[in-house]
N, C-alpha and C positions, 0 to 999 in steps of 0.2 A: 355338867358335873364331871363329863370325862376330859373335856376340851383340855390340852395341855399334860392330860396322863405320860409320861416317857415310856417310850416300847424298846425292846434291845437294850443292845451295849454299844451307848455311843450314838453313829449313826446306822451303827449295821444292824439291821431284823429282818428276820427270816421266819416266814410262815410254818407255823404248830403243826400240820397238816402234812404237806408238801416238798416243806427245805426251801421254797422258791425264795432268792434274797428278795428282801421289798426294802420302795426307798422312797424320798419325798416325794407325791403326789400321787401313789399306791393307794388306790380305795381298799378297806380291809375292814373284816368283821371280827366282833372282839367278845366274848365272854368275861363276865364279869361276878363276883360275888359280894353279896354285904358282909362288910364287917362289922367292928363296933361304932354303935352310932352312926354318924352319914358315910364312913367310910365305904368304898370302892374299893375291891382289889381286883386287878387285871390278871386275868386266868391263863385267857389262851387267843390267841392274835391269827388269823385267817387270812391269806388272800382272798381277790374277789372271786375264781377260778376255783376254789376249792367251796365255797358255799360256807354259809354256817355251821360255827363250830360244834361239833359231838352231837347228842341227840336234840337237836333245838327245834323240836316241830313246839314245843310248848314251854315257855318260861317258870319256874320253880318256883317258891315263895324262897325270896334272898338273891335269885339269879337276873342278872340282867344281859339281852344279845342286844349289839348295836352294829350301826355301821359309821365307818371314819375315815376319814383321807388322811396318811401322814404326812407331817411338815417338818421340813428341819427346821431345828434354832442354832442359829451357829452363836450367837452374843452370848448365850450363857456362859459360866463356869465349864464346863466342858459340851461340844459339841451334841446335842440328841436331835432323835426324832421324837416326835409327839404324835398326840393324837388329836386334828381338828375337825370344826363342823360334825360331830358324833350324833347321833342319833338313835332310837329305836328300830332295832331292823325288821323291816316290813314285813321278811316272809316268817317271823318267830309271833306267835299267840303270848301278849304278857298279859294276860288275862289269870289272877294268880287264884286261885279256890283255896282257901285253908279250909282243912279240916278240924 
């Protein structure tokens, strides 16, 4: 669902965390929130060096931590990086308990 998310502007992004610039082939961990319906919005973008973003020992109902290697696409309409191969990040509990 996140595969192909755009991060930055363009092709330049830089770590939430850090400032580190990141660029294609940048493994990176992502926060993320639900919106309406299946949507996805991308919060906050992590290098691998900095670890998971804000408090993520445990995933929230509505939150989701991943991890993801960015790709550029240069063919589109304008140049980005994306986010591919994305996944559940191993060291986050999404184990969600509602109250």
């Amino acid at each position: 669902m996140l595969n192909g998310t755009p991060t930055g502007v363009g092709l330049d992004a830089f770590c939430d965390s850090c400032n580190r610039y990141l660029e294609a082939g940048d493994d990176v961990r992502v926060y993320v929130t639900a919106g309406r319906g299946d949507r996805l919005s991308l919060r906050w973008v992590s290098c691998s060096t900095c670890g998971p973003c804000g408090d993520a020992t445990a995933a929230e109902d509505g939150e989701l931590h991943a991890v993801a290697t960015l790709r550029s696409v240069l063919n589109a309409p304008s140049p980005r990086l994306v986010l591919t191969d994305a996944r559940l990040d191993p060291d986050v509990s999404h184990e969600v308990v509602r109250r």
